[in-house]
Each structure stands twice: as structure tokens, then as C-alpha cells.
C-alpha positions as CSV (number, residue, x, y, z in Angstrom):
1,X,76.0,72.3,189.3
2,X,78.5,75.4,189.8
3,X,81.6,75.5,187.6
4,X,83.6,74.1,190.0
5,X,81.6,71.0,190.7
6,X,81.4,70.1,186.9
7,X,85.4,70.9,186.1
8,X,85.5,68.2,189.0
9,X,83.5,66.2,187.5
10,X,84.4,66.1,184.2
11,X,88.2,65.3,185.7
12,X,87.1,62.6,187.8
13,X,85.2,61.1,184.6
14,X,88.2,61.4,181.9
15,X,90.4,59.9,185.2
16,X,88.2,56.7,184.9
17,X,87.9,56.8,180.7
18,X,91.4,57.0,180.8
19,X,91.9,53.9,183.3
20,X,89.4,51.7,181.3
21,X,91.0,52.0,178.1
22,X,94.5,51.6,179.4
23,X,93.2,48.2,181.4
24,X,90.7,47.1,178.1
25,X,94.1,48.2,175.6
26,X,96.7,46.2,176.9
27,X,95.3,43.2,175.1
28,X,95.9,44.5,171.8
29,X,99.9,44.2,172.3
30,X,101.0,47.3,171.1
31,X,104.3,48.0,172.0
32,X,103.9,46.6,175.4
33,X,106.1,46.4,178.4
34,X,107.9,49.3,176.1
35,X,109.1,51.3,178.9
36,X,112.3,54.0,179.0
37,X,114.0,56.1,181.8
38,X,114.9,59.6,180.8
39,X,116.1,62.5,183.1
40,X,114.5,65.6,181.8
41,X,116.5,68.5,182.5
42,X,113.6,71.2,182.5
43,X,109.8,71.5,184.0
44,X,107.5,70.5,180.7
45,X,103.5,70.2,179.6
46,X,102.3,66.7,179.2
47,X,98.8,67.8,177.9
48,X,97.5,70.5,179.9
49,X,99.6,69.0,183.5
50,X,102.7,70.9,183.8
51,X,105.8,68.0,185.1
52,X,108.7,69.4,187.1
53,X,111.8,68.5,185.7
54,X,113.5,65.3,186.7
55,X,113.4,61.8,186.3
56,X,110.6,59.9,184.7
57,X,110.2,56.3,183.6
58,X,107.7,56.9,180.0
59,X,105.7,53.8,179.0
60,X,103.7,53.2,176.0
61,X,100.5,51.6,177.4
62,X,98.5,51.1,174.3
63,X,98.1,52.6,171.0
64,X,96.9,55.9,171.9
65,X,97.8,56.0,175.9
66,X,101.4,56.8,177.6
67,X,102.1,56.7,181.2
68,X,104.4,59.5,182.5
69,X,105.9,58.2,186.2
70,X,108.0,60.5,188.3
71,X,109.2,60.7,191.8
72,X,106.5,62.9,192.9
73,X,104.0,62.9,189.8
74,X,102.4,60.7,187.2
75,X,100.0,61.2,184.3
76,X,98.9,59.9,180.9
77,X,99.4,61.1,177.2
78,X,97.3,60.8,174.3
79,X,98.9,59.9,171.3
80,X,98.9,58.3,167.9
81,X,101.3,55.9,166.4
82,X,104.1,56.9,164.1
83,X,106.4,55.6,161.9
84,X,110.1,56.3,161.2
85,X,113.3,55.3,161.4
86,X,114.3,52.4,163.8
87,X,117.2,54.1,166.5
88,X,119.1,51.1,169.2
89,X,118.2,54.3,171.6
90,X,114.9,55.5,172.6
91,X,113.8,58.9,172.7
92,X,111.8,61.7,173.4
93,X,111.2,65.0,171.6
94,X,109.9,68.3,173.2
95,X,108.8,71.1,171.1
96,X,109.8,74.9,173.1
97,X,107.3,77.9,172.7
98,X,108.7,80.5,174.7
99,X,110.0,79.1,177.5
100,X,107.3,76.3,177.5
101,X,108.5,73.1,176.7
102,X,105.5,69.8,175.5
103,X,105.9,66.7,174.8
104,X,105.8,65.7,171.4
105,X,106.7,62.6,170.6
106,X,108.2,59.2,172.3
107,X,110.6,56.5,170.4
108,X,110.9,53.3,172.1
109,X,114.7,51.4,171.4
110,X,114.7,49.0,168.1
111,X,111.3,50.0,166.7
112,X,110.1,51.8,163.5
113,X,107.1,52.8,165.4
114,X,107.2,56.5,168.0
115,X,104.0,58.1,169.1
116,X,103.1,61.4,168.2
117,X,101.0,63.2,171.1
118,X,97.9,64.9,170.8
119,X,98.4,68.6,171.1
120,X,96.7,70.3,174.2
121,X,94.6,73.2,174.1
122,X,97.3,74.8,175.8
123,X,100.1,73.9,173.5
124,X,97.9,75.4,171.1
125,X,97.8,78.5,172.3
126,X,101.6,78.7,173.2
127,X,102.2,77.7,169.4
128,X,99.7,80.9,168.4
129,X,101.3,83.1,170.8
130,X,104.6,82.3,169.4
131,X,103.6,82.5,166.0
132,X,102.3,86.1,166.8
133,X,105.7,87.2,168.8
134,X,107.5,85.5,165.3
135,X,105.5,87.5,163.2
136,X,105.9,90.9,165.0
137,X,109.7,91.6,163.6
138,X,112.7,94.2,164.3
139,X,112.1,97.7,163.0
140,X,115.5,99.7,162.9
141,X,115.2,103.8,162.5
142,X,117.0,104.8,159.2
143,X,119.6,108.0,159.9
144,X,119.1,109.8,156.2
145,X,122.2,111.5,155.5
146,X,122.5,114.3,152.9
């Protein structure tokens, strides 16, 4: 198999992983029917896809799964639960590297419980690529005067 055919592959197989355990988790009640509608003013990660801004409807599926819906794209989060501080609004937080935004983290309305998403290889290395441009400083010329 060329590279091609397995990145296909391996796509087409976490497509159907992902699909099973969203079908086998909704049994296990976790936060279901849990579903918000947010207008996200700026293009952003989930994972390694990259959404257009716009507006999405952002449902927890199961324990670990959320389901991104937008006019023109969809995909799925992986994420683990969360606790905090119960809000009568829902929310979602986006961490910024540069001018890449991610998903972080979604709060469902009247619920201790957010999920915290699983950080891409990608997000990765736009957090160590900022860390490095954070790390680089300002150096300023000193006019000695006698």
C-alpha cells in the first residue's frame, strides 16, 4: 500500500470507530440530548479539521465524543469530562496560538460537568511554536553616553 492508500485508510477506519462508539455510547446517558447553538465569529481547529467560522449546533454525544454541525461541515471531538462551576449559559472556550484558534473545552447550560478536548497533534505544535516565538524576547540597543 502507498501512503496515500493507507492515510485513506486509516481515515475511513477511525470514521467507523468513531460512529460505533457514538451509536454503542448513547446508552450510558451522559449528558444526552445536551445540545447548544453558538455563532463562532472566526475559522477554528476541531482536532486536526480546520471549521470556517459560523454557525454551529455543538452536542455532547457521549462521554468522550462531541458532534460539531455546521451549514456546510460536521465532525467529532474527543474529549474527557470536567468538572466546574454550574453557569444557566452554556459555553465554549477556544485557546489562540498565533492566529490559530482550537477548541478546548464545551459547558452545557445548568451542569457542573464541561468536556475538556483532547489536544491534536496540531494544537501541539501551534502551542510549541508559540512557546518558542514567547520565549524569543525584545532586544533594545543601549546608546552609551559619556
Amino acid at each position: 500500500m502507498n501512503a496515500t492508500s493507507t492515510s485513506k485508510l486509516r481515515t475511513y477506519l477511525l470514521a467507523c470507530t468513531l460512529g460505533v462508539v457514538a451509536a454503542t455510547s448513547a446508552s450510558f446517558g451522559f449528558a444526552q440530548g445536551t445540545e447548544m447553538r453558538v455563532n463562532v465569529p472566526f475559522a477554528f481547529h476541531n482536532g486536526s479539521q480546520r471549521l470556517p467560522a459560523g454557525v454551529y449546533r455543538v452536542k455532547i454525544e457521549s462521554e468522550h465524543l462531541i458532534m460539531l454541525r455546521g451549514d456546510s461541515v460536521s465532525g467529532f471531538v474527543t474529549a474527557n469530562p470536567e468538572s466546574g462551576k454550574s453557569s444557566d449559559k452554556g459555553k465554549l472556550v477556544f485557546q489562540r496560538y498565533g492566529s490559530q484558534y482550537f477548541l478546548r473545552e464545551v459547558w452545557p447550560a445548568n451542569t457542573a460537568t464541561g468536556q475538556k478536548c483532547v489536544k491534536s497533534k496540531l494544537e501541539r505544535e501551534a502551542q510549541i511554536a508559540q512557546s518558542k516565538v514567547d520565549q524569543s524576547g525584545t532586544q533594545l540597543a543601549i546608546n552609551q553616553q559619556r
